[in-house]
C-alpha positions in Angstrom: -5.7 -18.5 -33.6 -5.9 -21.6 -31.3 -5.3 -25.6 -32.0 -8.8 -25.4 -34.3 -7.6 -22.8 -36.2 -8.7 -19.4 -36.4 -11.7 -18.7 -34.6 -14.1 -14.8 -34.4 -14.1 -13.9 -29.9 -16.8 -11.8 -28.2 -15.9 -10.7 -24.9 -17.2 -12.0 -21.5 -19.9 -10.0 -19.7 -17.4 -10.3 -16.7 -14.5 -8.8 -18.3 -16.0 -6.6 -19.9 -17.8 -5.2 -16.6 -14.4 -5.8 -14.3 -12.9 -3.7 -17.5 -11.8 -0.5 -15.6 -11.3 1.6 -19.2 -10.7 0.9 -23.2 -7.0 0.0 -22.4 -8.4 -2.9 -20.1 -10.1 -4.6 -22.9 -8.4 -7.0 -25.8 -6.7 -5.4 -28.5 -4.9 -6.9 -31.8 -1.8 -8.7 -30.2 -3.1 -10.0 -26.7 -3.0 -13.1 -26.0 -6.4 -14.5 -24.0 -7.7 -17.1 -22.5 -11.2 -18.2 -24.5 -13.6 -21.0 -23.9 -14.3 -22.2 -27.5 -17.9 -23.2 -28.7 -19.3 -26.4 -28.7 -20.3 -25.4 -32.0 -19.3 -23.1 -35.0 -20.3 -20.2 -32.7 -17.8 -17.3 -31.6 -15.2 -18.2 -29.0 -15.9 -16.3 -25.3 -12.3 -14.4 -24.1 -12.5 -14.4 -20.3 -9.0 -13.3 -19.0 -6.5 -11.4 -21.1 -3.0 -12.6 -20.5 0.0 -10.2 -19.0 1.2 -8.0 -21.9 4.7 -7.5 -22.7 4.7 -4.4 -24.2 1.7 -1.6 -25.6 1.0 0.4 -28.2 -1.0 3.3 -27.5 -1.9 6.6 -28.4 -3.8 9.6 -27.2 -7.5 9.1 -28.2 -9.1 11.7 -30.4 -10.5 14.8 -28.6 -9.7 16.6 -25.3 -10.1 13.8 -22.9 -7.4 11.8 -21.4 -7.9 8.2 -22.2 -5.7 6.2 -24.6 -6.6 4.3 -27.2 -4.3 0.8 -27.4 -3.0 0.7 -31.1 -1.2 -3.2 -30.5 0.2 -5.4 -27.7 2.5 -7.9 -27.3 5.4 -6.1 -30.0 8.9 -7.0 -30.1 10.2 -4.4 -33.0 8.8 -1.1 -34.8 10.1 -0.4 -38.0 9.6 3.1 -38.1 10.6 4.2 -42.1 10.8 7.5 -43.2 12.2 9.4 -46.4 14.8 11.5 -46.3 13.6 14.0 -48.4 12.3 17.6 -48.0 9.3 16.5 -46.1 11.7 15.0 -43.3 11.1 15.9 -40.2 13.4 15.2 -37.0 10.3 16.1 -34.2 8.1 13.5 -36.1 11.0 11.0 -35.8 11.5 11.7 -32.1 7.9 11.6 -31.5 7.3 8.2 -32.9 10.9 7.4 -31.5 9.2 8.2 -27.7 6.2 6.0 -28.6 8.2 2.9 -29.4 10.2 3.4 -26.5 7.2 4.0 -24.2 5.7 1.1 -25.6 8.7 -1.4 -24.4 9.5 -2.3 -27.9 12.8 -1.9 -29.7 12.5 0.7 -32.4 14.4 0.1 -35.8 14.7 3.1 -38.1 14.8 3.1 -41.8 15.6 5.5 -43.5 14.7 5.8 -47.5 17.4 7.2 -50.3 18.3 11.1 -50.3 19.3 13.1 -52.9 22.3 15.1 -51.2 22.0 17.6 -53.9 18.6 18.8 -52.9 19.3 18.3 -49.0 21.9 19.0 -46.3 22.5 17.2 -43.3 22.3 19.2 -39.5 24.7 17.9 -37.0 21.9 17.4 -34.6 19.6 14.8 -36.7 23.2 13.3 -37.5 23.5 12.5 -33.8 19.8 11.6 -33.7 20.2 8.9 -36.3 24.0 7.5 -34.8 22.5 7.4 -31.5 19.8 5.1 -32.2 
């Protein structure tokens, strides 16, 4: 989005050469620094501004590179029932990602039937903690 509106961005050859790995290059959320076209042609990104905080997560596969989900978040909502398929390691796990990722994690939690489902004292401290 810039003063003309919302305009489609290829990459410059340069960035995309000084572009060490994926991570390096834009992703949804980054702000950049584009030359726009003289015409209705695509705007060139030639610098990618400092990012506050990342999203990632591990690519698919064996290899080690990330893959870079968002930048530039303030808040996750992370939501999740509280039914039978609650799952306190999945809430820590995406807990660990939000916090990795320098943005401040909210947690939702969905209705429970209290009949059907009991409480342990250690996702009780999970949720009071956060």
């Amino acid at each position: 989005m810039c003063e003309q509106g919302e305009r489609t961005a290829v990459v410059s050859g340069k960035l995309r050469h000084s572009a060490d790995s994926i991570p390096d290059c834009p992703a949804v959320g980054d702000w950049v620094m584009i030359q726009d076209a003289e015409t209705d042609g695509n705007a060139v990104i030639h610098h990618i501004l400092t990012r506050s905080s990342v999203f990632v997560r591990q690519s698919a596969g064996t290899g080690k590179e990330v893959q870079v989900i968002a930048a530039n978040i303030d808040t996750v909502f992370i939501c999740m029932s509280l039914n039978a398929d609650f799952n306190l390691r999945r809430l820590e796990r995406y807990l660990t990602v939000a916090w990795d990722s320098k943005a401040r994690p909210v947690i939702k939690n969905f209705s429970v039937t209290l009949k059907k489902m009991t409480l342990s004292n250690s996702m009780c401290e999970i949720v009071v903690l956060v």
